[in-house]
C-alpha positions in Angstrom: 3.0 -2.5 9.6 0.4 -2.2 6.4 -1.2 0.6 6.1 -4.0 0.6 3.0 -4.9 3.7 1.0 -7.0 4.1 -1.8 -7.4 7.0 -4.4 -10.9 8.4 -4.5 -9.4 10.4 -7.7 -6.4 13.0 -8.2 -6.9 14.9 -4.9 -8.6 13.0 -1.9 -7.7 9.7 -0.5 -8.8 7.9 2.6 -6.2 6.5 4.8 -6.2 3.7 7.7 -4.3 1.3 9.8 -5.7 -2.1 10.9 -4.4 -1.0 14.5 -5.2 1.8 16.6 -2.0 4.0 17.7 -1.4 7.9 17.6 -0.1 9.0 14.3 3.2 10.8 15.0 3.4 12.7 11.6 1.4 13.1 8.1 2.3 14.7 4.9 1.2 18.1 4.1 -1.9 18.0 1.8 -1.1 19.3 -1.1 2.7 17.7 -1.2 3.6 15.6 -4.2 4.1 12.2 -2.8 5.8 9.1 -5.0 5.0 5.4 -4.7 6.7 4.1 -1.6 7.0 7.2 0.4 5.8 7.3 3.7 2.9 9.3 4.0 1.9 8.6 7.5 3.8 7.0 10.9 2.0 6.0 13.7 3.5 5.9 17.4 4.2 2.1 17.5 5.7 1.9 21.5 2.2 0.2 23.0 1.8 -2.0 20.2 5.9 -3.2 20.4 5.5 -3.4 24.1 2.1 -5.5 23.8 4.4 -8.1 21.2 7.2 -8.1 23.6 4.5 -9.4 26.6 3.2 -11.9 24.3 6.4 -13.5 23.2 7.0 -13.6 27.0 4.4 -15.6 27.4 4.4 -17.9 24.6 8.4 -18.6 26.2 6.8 -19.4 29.4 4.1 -21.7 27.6 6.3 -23.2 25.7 9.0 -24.4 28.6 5.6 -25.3 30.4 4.5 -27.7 27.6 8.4 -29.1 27.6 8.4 -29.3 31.3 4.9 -31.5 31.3 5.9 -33.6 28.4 9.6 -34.6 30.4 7.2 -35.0 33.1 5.0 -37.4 31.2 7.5 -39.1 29.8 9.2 -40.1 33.1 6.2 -41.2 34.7 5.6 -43.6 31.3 9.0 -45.0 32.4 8.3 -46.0 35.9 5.2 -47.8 34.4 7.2 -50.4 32.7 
């Protein structure tokens, strides 16, 4: 997941997450961090569980649309 930070200057900077989750663990103020370190981690198990629902039901759509499109296509048949 991105997370954006920006540097107000040397000391301060302002951290957020485009998603709301509960942050699980933060670096100590004050600790020298280095590009690509992870500064922050959010509890992720709502929002995984929420993708894992949603590919669900895009499966079910999908064999849906397949289902009415065999269906379509059979009934074209009969036509001729």
């Amino acid at each position: 997941m991105p997370y954006l930070a920006q540097t107000q200057n040397d000391r301060d900077v302002n951290i957020s997450s485009k998603v709301s989750a509960r942050v699980e663990f933060v670096e100590r103020s004050g600790n020298i961090v280095r590009k690509g370190e992870i500064i922050a981690r959010f509890d992720n198990i709502s929002i995984e569980s929420s993708r894992k629902s949603i590919e669900a039901l895009l499966m079910a759509q999908k064999i849906t649309l397949r289902n009415l499109e065999a269906h379509i296509k059979e009934r074209s048949n009969y036509s001729l």
